[in-house]
C-alpha positions in Angstrom: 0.0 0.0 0.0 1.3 3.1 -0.9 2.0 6.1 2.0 -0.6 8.0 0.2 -3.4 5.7 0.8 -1.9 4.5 4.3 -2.7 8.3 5.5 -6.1 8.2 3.8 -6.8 4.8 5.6 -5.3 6.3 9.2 -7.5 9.2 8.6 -10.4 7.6 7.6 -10.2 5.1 10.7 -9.9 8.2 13.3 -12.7 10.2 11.8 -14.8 6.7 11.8 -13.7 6.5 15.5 -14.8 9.8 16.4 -18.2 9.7 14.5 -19.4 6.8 16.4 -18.0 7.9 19.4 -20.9 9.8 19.5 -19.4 12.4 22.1 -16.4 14.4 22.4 -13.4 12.4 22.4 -9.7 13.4 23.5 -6.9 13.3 21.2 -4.8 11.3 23.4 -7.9 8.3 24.4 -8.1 8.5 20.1 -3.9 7.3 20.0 -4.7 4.6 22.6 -8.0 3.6 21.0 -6.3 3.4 17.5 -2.7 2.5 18.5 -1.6 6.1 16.6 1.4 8.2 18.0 0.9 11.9 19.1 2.5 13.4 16.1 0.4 11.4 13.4 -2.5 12.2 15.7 -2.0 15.8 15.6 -1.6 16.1 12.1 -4.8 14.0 10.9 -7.2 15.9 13.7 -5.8 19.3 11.9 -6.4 18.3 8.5 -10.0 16.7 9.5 -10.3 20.0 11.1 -9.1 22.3 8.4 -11.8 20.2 5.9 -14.7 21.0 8.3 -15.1 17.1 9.7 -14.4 18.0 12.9 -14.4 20.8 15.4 -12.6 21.3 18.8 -15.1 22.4 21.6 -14.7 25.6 23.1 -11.9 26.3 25.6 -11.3 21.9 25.7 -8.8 19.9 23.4 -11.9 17.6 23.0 -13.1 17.0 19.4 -16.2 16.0 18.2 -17.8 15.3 14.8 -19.1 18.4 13.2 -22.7 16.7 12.3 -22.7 15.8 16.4 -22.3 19.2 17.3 -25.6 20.2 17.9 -27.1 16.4 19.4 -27.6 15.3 23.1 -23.6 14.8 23.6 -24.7 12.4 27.0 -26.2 10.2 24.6 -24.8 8.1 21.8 -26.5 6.0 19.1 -25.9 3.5 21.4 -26.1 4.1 24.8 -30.0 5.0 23.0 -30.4 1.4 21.4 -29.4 -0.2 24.9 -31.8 2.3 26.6 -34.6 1.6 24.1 -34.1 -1.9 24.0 -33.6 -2.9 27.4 -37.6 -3.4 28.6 -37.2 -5.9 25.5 -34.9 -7.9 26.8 -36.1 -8.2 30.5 -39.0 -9.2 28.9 -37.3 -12.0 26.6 -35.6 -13.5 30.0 -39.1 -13.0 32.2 -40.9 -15.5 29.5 -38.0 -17.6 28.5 -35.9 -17.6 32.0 -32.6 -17.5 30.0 -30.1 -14.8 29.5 -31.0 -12.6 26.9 -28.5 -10.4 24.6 -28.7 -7.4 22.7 -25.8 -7.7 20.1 -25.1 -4.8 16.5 -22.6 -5.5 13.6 -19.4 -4.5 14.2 -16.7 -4.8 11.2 -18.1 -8.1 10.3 -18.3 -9.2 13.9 -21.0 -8.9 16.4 -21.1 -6.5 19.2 -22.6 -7.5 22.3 -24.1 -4.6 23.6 -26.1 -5.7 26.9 -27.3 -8.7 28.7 -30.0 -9.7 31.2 -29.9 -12.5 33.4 -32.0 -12.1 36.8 -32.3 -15.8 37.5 -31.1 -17.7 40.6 -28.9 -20.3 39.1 -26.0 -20.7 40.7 -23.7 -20.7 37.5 -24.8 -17.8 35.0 -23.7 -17.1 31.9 -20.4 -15.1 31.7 -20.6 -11.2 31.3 -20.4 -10.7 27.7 -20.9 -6.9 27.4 -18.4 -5.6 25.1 -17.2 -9.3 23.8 -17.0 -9.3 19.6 -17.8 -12.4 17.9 -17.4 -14.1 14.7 -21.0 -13.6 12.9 -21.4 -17.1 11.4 -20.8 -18.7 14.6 -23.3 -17.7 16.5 -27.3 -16.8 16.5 -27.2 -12.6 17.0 -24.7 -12.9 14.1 -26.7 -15.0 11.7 -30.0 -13.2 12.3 -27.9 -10.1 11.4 -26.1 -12.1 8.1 -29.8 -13.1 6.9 -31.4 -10.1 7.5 -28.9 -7.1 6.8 -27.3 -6.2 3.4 -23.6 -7.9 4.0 -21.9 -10.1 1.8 -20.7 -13.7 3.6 -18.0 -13.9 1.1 -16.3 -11.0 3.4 -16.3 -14.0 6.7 -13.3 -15.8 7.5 -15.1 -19.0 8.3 -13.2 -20.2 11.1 -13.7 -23.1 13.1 -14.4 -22.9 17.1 -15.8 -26.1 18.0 -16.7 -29.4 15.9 -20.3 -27.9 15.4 -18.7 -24.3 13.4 -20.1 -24.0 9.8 -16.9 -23.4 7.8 -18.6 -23.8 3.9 -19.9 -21.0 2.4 -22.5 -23.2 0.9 -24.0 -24.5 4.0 -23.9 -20.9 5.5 -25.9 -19.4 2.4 -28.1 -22.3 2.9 -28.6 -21.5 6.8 -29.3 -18.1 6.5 -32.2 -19.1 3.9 -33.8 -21.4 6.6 -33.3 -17.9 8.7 -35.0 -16.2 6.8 -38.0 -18.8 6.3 -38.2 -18.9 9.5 -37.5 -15.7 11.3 -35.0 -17.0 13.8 -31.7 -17.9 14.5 -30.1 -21.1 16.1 -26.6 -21.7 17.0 -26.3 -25.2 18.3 -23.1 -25.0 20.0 -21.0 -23.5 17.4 -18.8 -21.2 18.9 -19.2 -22.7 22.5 -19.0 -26.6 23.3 -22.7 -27.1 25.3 -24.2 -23.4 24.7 -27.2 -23.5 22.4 -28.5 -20.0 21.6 -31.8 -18.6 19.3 -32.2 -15.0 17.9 -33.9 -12.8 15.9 -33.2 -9.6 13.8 -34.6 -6.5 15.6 -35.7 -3.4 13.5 -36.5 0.2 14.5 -39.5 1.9 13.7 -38.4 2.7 9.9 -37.9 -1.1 9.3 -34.0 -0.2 9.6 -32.3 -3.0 10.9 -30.8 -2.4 14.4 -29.1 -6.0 15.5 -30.2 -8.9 17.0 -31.9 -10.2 20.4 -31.6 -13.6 21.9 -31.1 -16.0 24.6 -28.5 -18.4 25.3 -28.4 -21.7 27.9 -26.8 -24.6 28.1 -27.8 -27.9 25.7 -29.3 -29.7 28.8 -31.7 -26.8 29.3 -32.0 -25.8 25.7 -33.1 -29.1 23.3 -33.6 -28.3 19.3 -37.2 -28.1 20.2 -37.2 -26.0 22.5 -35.2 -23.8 20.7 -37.5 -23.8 18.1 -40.4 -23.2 20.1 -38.4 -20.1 22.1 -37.6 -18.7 18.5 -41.2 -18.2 17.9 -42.5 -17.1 21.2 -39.1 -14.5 20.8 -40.4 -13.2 17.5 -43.8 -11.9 19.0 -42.5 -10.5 22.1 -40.1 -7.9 19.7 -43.1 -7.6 17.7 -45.0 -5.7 20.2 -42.2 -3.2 21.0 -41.3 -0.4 19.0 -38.1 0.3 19.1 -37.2 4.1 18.2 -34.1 4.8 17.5 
Protein backbone atom coordinates (compact mmCIF):
# COMPACT_ATOMS: atom_id res chain seq x y z
CA UNK A 1 0.00 0.00 0.00
CA UNK A 2 1.26 3.07 -0.89
CA UNK A 3 2.04 6.06 1.96
CA UNK A 4 -0.64 8.01 0.23
CA UNK A 5 -3.36 5.67 0.83
CA UNK A 6 -1.85 4.51 4.27
CA UNK A 7 -2.66 8.34 5.46
CA UNK A 8 -6.09 8.15 3.84
CA UNK A 9 -6.78 4.80 5.57
CA UNK A 10 -5.35 6.27 9.15
CA UNK A 11 -7.53 9.23 8.60
CA UNK A 12 -10.43 7.58 7.62
CA UNK A 13 -10.16 5.06 10.72
CA UNK A 14 -9.86 8.17 13.32
CA UNK A 15 -12.66 10.17 11.82
CA UNK A 16 -14.79 6.71 11.84
CA UNK A 17 -13.68 6.53 15.51
CA UNK A 18 -14.84 9.77 16.37
CA UNK A 19 -18.17 9.74 14.46
CA UNK A 20 -19.36 6.77 16.38
CA UNK A 21 -17.99 7.86 19.42
CA UNK A 22 -20.91 9.78 19.47
CA UNK A 23 -19.45 12.38 22.14
CA UNK A 24 -16.41 14.36 22.38
CA UNK A 25 -13.44 12.40 22.39
CA UNK A 26 -9.66 13.37 23.47
CA UNK A 27 -6.85 13.33 21.20
CA UNK A 28 -4.75 11.29 23.41
CA UNK A 29 -7.92 8.31 24.40
CA UNK A 30 -8.14 8.48 20.06
CA UNK A 31 -3.95 7.33 20.00
CA UNK A 32 -4.69 4.63 22.60
CA UNK A 33 -7.98 3.63 21.01
CA UNK A 34 -6.34 3.39 17.49
CA UNK A 35 -2.73 2.53 18.49
CA UNK A 36 -1.60 6.10 16.58
CA UNK A 37 1.40 8.18 17.99
CA UNK A 38 0.87 11.92 19.10
CA UNK A 39 2.47 13.41 16.15
CA UNK A 40 0.40 11.39 13.44
CA UNK A 41 -2.49 12.21 15.68
CA UNK A 42 -2.05 15.76 15.58
CA UNK A 43 -1.61 16.11 12.08
CA UNK A 44 -4.77 14.03 10.95
CA UNK A 45 -7.21 15.95 13.74
CA UNK A 46 -5.81 19.28 11.87
CA UNK A 47 -6.38 18.30 8.49
CA UNK A 48 -10.03 16.74 9.52
CA UNK A 49 -10.34 19.95 11.09
CA UNK A 50 -9.09 22.33 8.44
CA UNK A 51 -11.76 20.25 5.87
CA UNK A 52 -14.70 21.02 8.34
CA UNK A 53 -15.09 17.14 9.68
CA UNK A 54 -14.39 17.97 12.93
CA UNK A 55 -14.38 20.81 15.42
CA UNK A 56 -12.65 21.32 18.79
CA UNK A 57 -15.10 22.37 21.58
CA UNK A 58 -14.70 25.57 23.14
CA UNK A 59 -11.86 26.34 25.60
CA UNK A 60 -11.26 21.89 25.73
CA UNK A 61 -8.84 19.85 23.36
CA UNK A 62 -11.89 17.61 23.01
CA UNK A 63 -13.09 16.98 19.40
CA UNK A 64 -16.16 15.99 18.16
CA UNK A 65 -17.77 15.31 14.79
CA UNK A 66 -19.05 18.36 13.15
CA UNK A 67 -22.69 16.71 12.30
CA UNK A 68 -22.68 15.77 16.40
CA UNK A 69 -22.34 19.23 17.34
CA UNK A 70 -25.62 20.24 17.92
CA UNK A 71 -27.15 16.41 19.43
CA UNK A 72 -27.57 15.33 23.10
CA UNK A 73 -23.62 14.78 23.58
CA UNK A 74 -24.69 12.39 26.98
CA UNK A 75 -26.17 10.16 24.61
CA UNK A 76 -24.75 8.10 21.83
CA UNK A 77 -26.52 5.99 19.13
CA UNK A 78 -25.88 3.52 21.45
CA UNK A 79 -26.07 4.11 24.77
CA UNK A 80 -30.00 5.01 23.03
CA UNK A 81 -30.35 1.40 21.36
CA UNK A 82 -29.36 -0.18 24.92
CA UNK A 83 -31.84 2.35 26.62
CA UNK A 84 -34.62 1.56 24.09
CA UNK A 85 -34.13 -1.89 24.04
CA UNK A 86 -33.63 -2.92 27.41
CA UNK A 87 -37.63 -3.40 28.59
CA UNK A 88 -37.23 -5.87 25.54
CA UNK A 89 -34.90 -7.85 26.80
CA UNK A 90 -36.08 -8.21 30.53
CA UNK A 91 -39.03 -9.23 28.89
CA UNK A 92 -37.34 -12.01 26.64
CA UNK A 93 -35.58 -13.54 30.03
CA UNK A 94 -39.15 -13.00 32.22
CA UNK A 95 -40.85 -15.55 29.47
CA UNK A 96 -38.00 -17.59 28.53
CA UNK A 97 -35.86 -17.56 32.01
CA UNK A 98 -32.62 -17.47 30.01
CA UNK A 99 -30.08 -14.76 29.48
CA UNK A 100 -31.04 -12.59 26.91
CA UNK A 101 -28.50 -10.39 24.62
CA UNK A 102 -28.70 -7.41 22.65
CA UNK A 103 -25.82 -7.70 20.14
CA UNK A 104 -25.06 -4.77 16.48
CA UNK A 105 -22.62 -5.45 13.55
CA UNK A 106 -19.39 -4.47 14.17
CA UNK A 107 -16.72 -4.79 11.25
CA UNK A 108 -18.11 -8.08 10.26
CA UNK A 109 -18.30 -9.19 13.94
CA UNK A 110 -20.96 -8.92 16.41
CA UNK A 111 -21.07 -6.53 19.15
CA UNK A 112 -22.62 -7.50 22.31
CA UNK A 113 -24.14 -4.62 23.64
CA UNK A 114 -26.06 -5.70 26.94
CA UNK A 115 -27.30 -8.73 28.68
CA UNK A 116 -30.03 -9.65 31.22
CA UNK A 117 -29.89 -12.48 33.36
CA UNK A 118 -31.96 -12.07 36.79
CA UNK A 119 -32.25 -15.77 37.50
CA UNK A 120 -31.07 -17.68 40.57
CA UNK A 121 -28.94 -20.28 39.10
CA UNK A 122 -26.02 -20.66 40.68
CA UNK A 123 -23.71 -20.74 37.48
CA UNK A 124 -24.77 -17.82 34.97
CA UNK A 125 -23.74 -17.06 31.86
CA UNK A 126 -20.39 -15.13 31.74
CA UNK A 127 -20.56 -11.21 31.31
CA UNK A 128 -20.44 -10.66 27.67
CA UNK A 129 -20.94 -6.86 27.44
CA UNK A 130 -18.40 -5.60 25.12
CA UNK A 131 -17.16 -9.30 23.78
CA UNK A 132 -16.98 -9.32 19.56
CA UNK A 133 -17.78 -12.41 17.89
CA UNK A 134 -17.35 -14.12 14.75
CA UNK A 135 -20.99 -13.63 12.94
CA UNK A 136 -21.37 -17.12 11.41
CA UNK A 137 -20.81 -18.70 14.58
CA UNK A 138 -23.26 -17.67 16.53
CA UNK A 139 -27.34 -16.79 16.46
CA UNK A 140 -27.25 -12.65 16.98
CA UNK A 141 -24.73 -12.93 14.07
CA UNK A 142 -26.74 -15.02 11.67
CA UNK A 143 -30.02 -13.16 12.29
CA UNK A 144 -27.94 -10.07 11.40
CA UNK A 145 -26.10 -12.08 8.14
CA UNK A 146 -29.77 -13.10 6.92
CA UNK A 147 -31.39 -10.06 7.53
CA UNK A 148 -28.86 -7.13 6.82
CA UNK A 149 -27.30 -6.21 3.40
CA UNK A 150 -23.56 -7.88 4.03
CA UNK A 151 -21.90 -10.06 1.80
CA UNK A 152 -20.72 -13.69 3.57
CA UNK A 153 -17.96 -13.93 1.07
CA UNK A 154 -16.35 -11.01 3.39
CA UNK A 155 -16.28 -14.01 6.70
CA UNK A 156 -13.25 -15.76 7.48
CA UNK A 157 -15.06 -19.00 8.28
CA UNK A 158 -13.16 -20.25 11.09
CA UNK A 159 -13.70 -23.10 13.11
CA UNK A 160 -14.44 -22.88 17.12
CA UNK A 161 -15.78 -26.06 17.95
CA UNK A 162 -16.72 -29.39 15.90
CA UNK A 163 -20.31 -27.86 15.40
CA UNK A 164 -18.70 -24.25 13.40
CA UNK A 165 -20.14 -24.05 9.76
CA UNK A 166 -16.88 -23.43 7.85
CA UNK A 167 -18.61 -23.80 3.95
CA UNK A 168 -19.88 -20.95 2.43
CA UNK A 169 -22.45 -23.20 0.90
CA UNK A 170 -24.02 -24.54 4.03
CA UNK A 171 -23.94 -20.91 5.50
CA UNK A 172 -25.86 -19.35 2.41
CA UNK A 173 -28.10 -22.33 2.87
CA UNK A 174 -28.61 -21.48 6.75
CA UNK A 175 -29.25 -18.15 6.51
CA UNK A 176 -32.21 -19.08 3.86
CA UNK A 177 -33.82 -21.40 6.60
CA UNK A 178 -33.29 -17.94 8.74
CA UNK A 179 -35.04 -16.24 6.76
CA UNK A 180 -38.03 -18.82 6.26
CA UNK A 181 -38.18 -18.88 9.51
CA UNK A 182 -37.51 -15.69 11.28
CA UNK A 183 -35.01 -16.97 13.85
CA UNK A 184 -31.72 -17.94 14.47
CA UNK A 185 -30.10 -21.13 16.13
CA UNK A 186 -26.61 -21.66 17.04
CA UNK A 187 -26.35 -25.22 18.29
CA UNK A 188 -23.13 -25.00 19.98
CA UNK A 189 -21.02 -23.45 17.36
CA UNK A 190 -18.84 -21.15 18.93
CA UNK A 191 -19.18 -22.72 22.55
CA UNK A 192 -18.97 -26.63 23.29
CA UNK A 193 -22.69 -27.08 25.35
CA UNK A 194 -24.20 -23.39 24.69
CA UNK A 195 -27.24 -23.53 22.38
CA UNK A 196 -28.46 -20.05 21.65
CA UNK A 197 -31.79 -18.59 19.26
CA UNK A 198 -32.17 -15.01 17.88
CA UNK A 199 -33.89 -12.80 15.86
CA UNK A 200 -33.24 -9.57 13.84
CA UNK A 201 -34.59 -6.49 15.55
CA UNK A 202 -35.67 -3.38 13.50
CA UNK A 203 -36.52 0.19 14.51
CA UNK A 204 -39.49 1.86 13.69
CA UNK A 205 -38.43 2.72 9.89
CA UNK A 206 -37.93 -1.10 9.28
CA UNK A 207 -33.96 -0.24 9.56
CA UNK A 208 -32.28 -3.00 10.88
CA UNK A 209 -30.83 -2.37 14.36
CA UNK A 210 -29.12 -5.96 15.54
CA UNK A 211 -30.24 -8.86 16.98
CA UNK A 212 -31.92 -10.20 20.36
CA UNK A 213 -31.59 -13.60 21.86
CA UNK A 214 -31.14 -16.04 24.62
CA UNK A 215 -28.50 -18.37 25.27
CA UNK A 216 -28.40 -21.74 27.90
CA UNK A 217 -26.81 -24.62 28.07
CA UNK A 218 -27.78 -27.90 25.69
CA UNK A 219 -29.30 -29.71 28.82
CA UNK A 220 -31.73 -26.81 29.33
CA UNK A 221 -32.01 -25.81 25.75
CA UNK A 222 -33.07 -29.09 23.29
CA UNK A 223 -33.63 -28.34 19.32
CA UNK A 224 -37.19 -28.09 20.17
CA UNK A 225 -37.18 -25.99 22.52
CA UNK A 226 -35.22 -23.83 20.75
CA UNK A 227 -37.50 -23.80 18.07
CA UNK A 228 -40.41 -23.18 20.06
CA UNK A 229 -38.44 -20.11 22.06
CA UNK A 230 -37.59 -18.70 18.53
CA UNK A 231 -41.22 -18.19 17.85
CA UNK A 232 -42.47 -17.09 21.18
CA UNK A 233 -39.10 -14.47 20.82
CA UNK A 234 -40.40 -13.16 17.54
CA UNK A 235 -43.77 -11.92 19.04
CA UNK A 236 -42.47 -10.55 22.06
CA UNK A 237 -40.09 -7.85 19.68
CA UNK A 238 -43.10 -7.55 17.66
CA UNK A 239 -45.03 -5.71 20.19
CA UNK A 240 -42.24 -3.23 21.04
CA UNK A 241 -41.27 -0.37 19.05
CA UNK A 242 -38.14 0.31 19.06
CA UNK A 243 -37.23 4.09 18.23
CA UNK A 244 -34.08 4.75 17.46
Amino acid sequence: MSSQLKSLSKGLSVYKEIVNYGKPILASTLCQKLDINKSTMSRILKTLKDEDYIIYLDGSSEVIAKNLENIDLKKTRIQLLVEKSKPLLEEIHKKTNECSYLGIFDNYKVLYLNQIDYSTRKIKTRNSIGLQTPLHTNALGKSILAFGNYSVDNLKLEQYTLNTITDIELLKKSLQEVLENGYSLDIGEYQDNMQCVAVPLFNHQNILLGAVGISGTKDRLSLEKLKSLGKEILNIVEEYNIVC
